[in-house]
C-alpha positions as CSV (number, residue, x, y, z in Angstrom):
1,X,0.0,0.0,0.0
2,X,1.7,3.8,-1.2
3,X,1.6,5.9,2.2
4,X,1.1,9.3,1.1
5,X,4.5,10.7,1.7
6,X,5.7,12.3,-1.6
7,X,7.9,10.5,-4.1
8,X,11.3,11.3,-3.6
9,X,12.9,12.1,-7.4
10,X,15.8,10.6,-7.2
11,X,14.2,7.3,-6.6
12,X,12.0,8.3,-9.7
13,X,15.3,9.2,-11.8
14,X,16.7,5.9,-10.5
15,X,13.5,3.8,-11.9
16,X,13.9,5.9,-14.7
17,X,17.6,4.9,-15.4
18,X,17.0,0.9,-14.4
19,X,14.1,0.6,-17.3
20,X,16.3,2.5,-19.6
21,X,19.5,1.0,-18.9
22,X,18.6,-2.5,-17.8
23,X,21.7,-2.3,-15.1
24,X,21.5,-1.3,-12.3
25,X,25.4,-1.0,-11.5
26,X,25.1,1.1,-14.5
27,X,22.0,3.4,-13.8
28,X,23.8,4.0,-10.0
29,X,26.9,4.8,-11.5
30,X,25.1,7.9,-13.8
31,X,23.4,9.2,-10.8
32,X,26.5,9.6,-8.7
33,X,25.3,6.6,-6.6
34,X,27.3,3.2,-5.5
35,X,25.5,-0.2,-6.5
36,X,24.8,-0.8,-3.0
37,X,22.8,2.3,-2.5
38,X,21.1,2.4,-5.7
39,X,19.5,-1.4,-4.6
40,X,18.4,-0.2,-1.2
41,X,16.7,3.0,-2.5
42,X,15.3,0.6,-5.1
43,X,14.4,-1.8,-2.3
44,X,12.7,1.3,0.4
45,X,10.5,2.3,-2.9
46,X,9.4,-1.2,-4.1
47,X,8.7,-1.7,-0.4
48,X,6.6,1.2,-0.1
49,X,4.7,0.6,-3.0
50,X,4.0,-2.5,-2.2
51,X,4.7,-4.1,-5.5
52,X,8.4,-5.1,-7.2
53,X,9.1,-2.4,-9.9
54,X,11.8,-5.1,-11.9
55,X,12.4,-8.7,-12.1
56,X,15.8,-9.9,-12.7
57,X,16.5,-12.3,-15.8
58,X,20.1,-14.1,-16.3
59,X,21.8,-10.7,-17.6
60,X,19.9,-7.4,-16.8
61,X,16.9,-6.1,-15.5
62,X,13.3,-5.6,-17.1
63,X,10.3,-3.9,-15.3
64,X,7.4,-6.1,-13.9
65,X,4.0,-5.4,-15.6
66,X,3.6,-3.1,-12.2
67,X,7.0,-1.5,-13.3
68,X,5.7,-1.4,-17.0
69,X,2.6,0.0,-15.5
70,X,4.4,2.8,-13.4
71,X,7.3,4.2,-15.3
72,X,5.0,6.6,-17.4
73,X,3.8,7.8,-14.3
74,X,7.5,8.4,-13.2
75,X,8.2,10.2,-16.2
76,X,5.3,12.5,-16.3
77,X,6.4,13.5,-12.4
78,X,10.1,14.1,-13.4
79,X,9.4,15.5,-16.8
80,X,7.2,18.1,-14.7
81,X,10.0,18.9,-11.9
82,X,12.0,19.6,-14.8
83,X,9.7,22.2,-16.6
84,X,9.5,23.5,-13.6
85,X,13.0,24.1,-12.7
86,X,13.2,25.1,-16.7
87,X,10.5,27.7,-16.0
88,X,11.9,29.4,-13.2
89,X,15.6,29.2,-15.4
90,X,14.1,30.9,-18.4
91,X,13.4,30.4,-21.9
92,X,16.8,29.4,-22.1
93,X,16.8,26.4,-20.1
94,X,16.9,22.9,-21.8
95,X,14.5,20.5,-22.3
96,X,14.3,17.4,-20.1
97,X,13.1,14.2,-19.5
98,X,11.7,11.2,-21.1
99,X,10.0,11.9,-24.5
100,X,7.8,8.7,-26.0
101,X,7.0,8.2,-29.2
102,X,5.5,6.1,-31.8
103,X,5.5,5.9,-35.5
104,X,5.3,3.6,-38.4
105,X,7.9,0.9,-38.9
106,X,9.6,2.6,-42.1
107,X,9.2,6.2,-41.6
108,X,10.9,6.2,-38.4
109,X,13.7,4.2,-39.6
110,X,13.9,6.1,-43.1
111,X,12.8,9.2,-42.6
112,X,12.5,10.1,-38.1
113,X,15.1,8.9,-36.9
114,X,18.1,10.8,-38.0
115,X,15.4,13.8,-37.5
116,X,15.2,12.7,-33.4
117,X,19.2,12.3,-33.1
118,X,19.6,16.3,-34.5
119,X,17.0,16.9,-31.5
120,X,19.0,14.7,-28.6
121,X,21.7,16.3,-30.0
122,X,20.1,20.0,-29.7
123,X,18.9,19.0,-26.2
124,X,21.4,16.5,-24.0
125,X,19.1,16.5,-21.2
126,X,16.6,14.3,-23.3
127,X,15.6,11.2,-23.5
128,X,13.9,8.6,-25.9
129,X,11.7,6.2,-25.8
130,X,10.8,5.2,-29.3
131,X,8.8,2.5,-30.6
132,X,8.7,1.6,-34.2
133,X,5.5,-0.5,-35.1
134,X,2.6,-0.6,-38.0
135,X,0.0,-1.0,-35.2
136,X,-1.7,1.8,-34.1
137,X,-1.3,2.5,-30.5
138,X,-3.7,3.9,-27.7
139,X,-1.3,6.8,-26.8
140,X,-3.1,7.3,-23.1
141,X,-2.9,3.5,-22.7
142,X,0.5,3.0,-23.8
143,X,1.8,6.3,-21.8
144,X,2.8,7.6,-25.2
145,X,3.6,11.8,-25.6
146,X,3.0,11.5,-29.4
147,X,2.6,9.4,-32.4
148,X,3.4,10.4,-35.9
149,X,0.8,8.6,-38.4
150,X,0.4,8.1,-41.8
151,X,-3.3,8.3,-42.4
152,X,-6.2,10.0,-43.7
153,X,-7.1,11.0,-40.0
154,X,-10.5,10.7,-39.8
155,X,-12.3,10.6,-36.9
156,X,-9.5,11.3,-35.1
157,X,-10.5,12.2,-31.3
158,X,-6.6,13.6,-30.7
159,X,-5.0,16.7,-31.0
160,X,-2.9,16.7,-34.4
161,X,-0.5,18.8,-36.5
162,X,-0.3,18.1,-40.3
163,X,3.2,17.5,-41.1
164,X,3.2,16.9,-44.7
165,X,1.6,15.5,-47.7
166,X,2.9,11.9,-48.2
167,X,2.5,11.2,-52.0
168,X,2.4,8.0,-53.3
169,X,2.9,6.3,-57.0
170,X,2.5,3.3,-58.7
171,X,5.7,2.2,-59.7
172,X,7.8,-0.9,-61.6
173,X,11.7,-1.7,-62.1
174,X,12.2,-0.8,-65.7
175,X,13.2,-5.0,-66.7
176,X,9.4,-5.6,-65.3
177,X,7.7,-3.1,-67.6
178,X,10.4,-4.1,-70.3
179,X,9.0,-7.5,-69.9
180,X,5.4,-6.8,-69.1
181,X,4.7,-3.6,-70.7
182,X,3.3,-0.3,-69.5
183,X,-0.3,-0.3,-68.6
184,X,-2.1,1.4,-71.1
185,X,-5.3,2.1,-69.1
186,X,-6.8,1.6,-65.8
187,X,-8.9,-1.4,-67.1
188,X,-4.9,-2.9,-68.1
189,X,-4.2,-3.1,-64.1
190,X,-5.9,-6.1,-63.0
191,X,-3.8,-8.0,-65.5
192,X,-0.8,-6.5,-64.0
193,X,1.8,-8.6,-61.1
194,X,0.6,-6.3,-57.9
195,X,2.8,-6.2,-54.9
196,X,0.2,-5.7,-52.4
197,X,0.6,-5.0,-48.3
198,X,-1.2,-7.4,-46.1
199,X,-5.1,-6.8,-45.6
200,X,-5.0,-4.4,-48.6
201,X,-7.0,-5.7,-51.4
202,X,-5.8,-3.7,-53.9
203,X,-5.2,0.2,-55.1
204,X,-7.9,3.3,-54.4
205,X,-7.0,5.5,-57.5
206,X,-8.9,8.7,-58.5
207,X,-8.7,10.0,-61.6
208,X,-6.4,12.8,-62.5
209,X,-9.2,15.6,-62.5
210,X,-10.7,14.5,-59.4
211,X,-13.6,12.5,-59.1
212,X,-14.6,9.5,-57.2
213,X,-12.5,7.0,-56.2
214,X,-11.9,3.6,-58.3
215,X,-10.7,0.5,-56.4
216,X,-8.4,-1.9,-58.6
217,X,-8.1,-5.4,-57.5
218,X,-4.7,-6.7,-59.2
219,X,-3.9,-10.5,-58.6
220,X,-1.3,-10.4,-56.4
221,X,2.3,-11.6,-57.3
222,X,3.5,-11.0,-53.6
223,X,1.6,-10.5,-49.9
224,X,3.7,-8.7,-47.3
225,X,3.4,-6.7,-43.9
226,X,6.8,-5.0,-45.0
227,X,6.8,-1.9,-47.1
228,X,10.7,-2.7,-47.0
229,X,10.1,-6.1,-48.5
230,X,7.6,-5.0,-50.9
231,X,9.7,-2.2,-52.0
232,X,12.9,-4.5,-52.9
233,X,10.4,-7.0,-54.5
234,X,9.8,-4.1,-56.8
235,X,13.4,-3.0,-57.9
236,X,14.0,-6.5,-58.5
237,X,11.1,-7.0,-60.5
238,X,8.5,-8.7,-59.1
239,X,5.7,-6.6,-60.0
240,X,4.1,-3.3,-59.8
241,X,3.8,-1.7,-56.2
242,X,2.0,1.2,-54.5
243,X,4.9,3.5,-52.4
244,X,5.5,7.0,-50.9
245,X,7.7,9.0,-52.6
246,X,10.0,9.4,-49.2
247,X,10.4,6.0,-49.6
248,X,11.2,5.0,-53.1
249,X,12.3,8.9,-54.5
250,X,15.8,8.1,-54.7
251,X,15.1,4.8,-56.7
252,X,12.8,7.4,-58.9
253,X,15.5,9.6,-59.6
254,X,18.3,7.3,-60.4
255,X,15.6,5.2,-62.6
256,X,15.9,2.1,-60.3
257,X,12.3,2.7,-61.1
258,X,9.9,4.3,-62.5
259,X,6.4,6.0,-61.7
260,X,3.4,4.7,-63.9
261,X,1.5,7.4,-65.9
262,X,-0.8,9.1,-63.8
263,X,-3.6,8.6,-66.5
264,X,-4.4,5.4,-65.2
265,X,-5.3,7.5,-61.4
266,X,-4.0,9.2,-58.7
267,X,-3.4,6.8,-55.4
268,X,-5.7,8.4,-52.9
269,X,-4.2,11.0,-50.8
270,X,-3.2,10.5,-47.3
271,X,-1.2,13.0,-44.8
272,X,2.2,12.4,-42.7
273,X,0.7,13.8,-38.8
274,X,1.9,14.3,-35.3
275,X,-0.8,13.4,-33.2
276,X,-0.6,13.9,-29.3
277,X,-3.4,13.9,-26.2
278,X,-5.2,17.3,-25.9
279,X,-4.2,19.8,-22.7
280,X,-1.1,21.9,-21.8
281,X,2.4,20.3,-24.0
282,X,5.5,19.5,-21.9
283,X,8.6,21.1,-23.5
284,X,9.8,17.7,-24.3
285,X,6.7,17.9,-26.8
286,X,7.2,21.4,-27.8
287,X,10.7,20.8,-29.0
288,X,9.4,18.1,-31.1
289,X,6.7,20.1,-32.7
290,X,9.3,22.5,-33.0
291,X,11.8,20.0,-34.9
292,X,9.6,18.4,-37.2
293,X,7.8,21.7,-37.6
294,X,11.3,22.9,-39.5
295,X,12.2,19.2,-40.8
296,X,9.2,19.4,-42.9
297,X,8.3,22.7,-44.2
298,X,7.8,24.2,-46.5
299,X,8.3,20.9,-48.7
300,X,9.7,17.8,-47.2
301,X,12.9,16.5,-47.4
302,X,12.5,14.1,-49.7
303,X,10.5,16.1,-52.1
304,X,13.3,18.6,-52.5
């Protein structure tokens, strides 16, 4: 049972360092602290708690599901403490604690994360938590600050921040359409090698002037939950795929491949957002916002 004596911070900051460090020799040594000490302010807070915070496996530590369950809490508290001390500092003062963030598999890998290193970089005091995943994730469940999301957004009960368009092409290796042909009209596609992602039946396409939106159902030459997988399937090949430009431009410009007229339709549009829970923003928020704000504007990077 949690009396209702404060949290101390320093046993926060040391949860903080265990479940980012797995060590806790090493999470001691960072705070200044000897291993002996750091265990028996570990052992005091798991004993008033009530619950163990981390269960030891044969090399380091991992949090419990009471741990797993706590640690966003920890991090809201310190990230707080340090607003506040940045507050009373001034404008100047750096931005602190534990930012967490989602986004899609690809993306982040691709495009994010040399974006997030400029921002550790800008702000040494920061740290990330970043999960890479296709899923879409309950941010307030999951203790998440933000997820960026490739989507058409609708419906969307959060707050969010257009980043940028994220345009997409039908596009083949130059030996498949040498050995297939171009399609010559939207009613050619079906015949077409598709390489489709999983659970997507096929291609929404509008037509070039606008209208309403045709769905083409190619037979598919290759399934996959990878973008990545699908994408090297096409330069090798394979078949005709459905990618965004920041992920197949430089193949596009260096005719690796090569972007099917847009006659035969226009993939539907979708939009590249940061979407975060509604109420005040922590700076560790802010200076993302900030980041991405001038990583993406006025045209992306990889439309440049």
């Amino acid at each position: 049972m949690i009396t209702n004596a404060p949290f101390d911070l320093d046993d926060l900051r040391l949860v903080q360092r265990v479940a980012g460090t797995g060590s806790l020799s090493e999470a001691a040594r960072a705070l200044g602290l000897t291993p002996a000490a750091a265990s028996r302010r570990l052992g005091v807070l798991e004993g008033r708690i009530g619950q163990r915070l981390f269960a030891r496996t044969t090399r380091r530590l991992r949090p419990t599901a009471e741990g797993e369950a706590f640690l966003p809490h920890a991090d809201r508290v310190l990230a707080a403490a340090a607003e506040a001390e940045a507050a009373l500092a001034g404008e100047g003062a750096s931005v602190a604690g534990t930012l967490r963030l989602t986004a899609p598999a690809t993306f982040g890998r691709k495009v994010l994360s040399p974006m997030l290193a400029r921002l550790m970089a800008a702000h040494p005091a920061l740290l990330l938590d970043l999960v890479l995943t296709d899923s879409v994730l309950d941010l307030v469940a999951t203790g998440r600050d933000a997820a960026v999301r490739i989507a058409p957004l609708q419906g969307q009960s959060l707050t969010a921040r257009r980043l940028a368009p994220n345009r997409r092409v039908l596009c083949a290796a130059p030996s498949y359409l040498a050995r297939r042909g171009v399609p010559d009209s939207r009613a050619a596609l079906p015949r077409h090698d598709a390489l489709l992602l999983q659970g997507v039946e096929g291609w929404a396409l509008v037509p070039p002037g606008g209208g309403a939106v045709d769905r083409v159902r190619p037979a598919a030459r290759m399934v996959s939950n990878s973008n990545e997988a699908l994408r090297e399937a096409c330069l090798a090949g394979l078949g005709i795929g459905l990618h965004s430009t920041w992920d197949v431009g430089e193949h596009l410009r260096r005719g690796e491949l090569v972007a099917l007229p847009e006659s035969l339709g226009v993939p539907e549009a979708l939009g590249i957002w940061l979407v975060f829970p509604g109420g005040s923003q922590p700076a560790r928020l802010r200076a993302l916002v900030a980041l991405l704000a001038r990583e993406f504007a006025p045209v992306p990077p990889w439309e440049r």
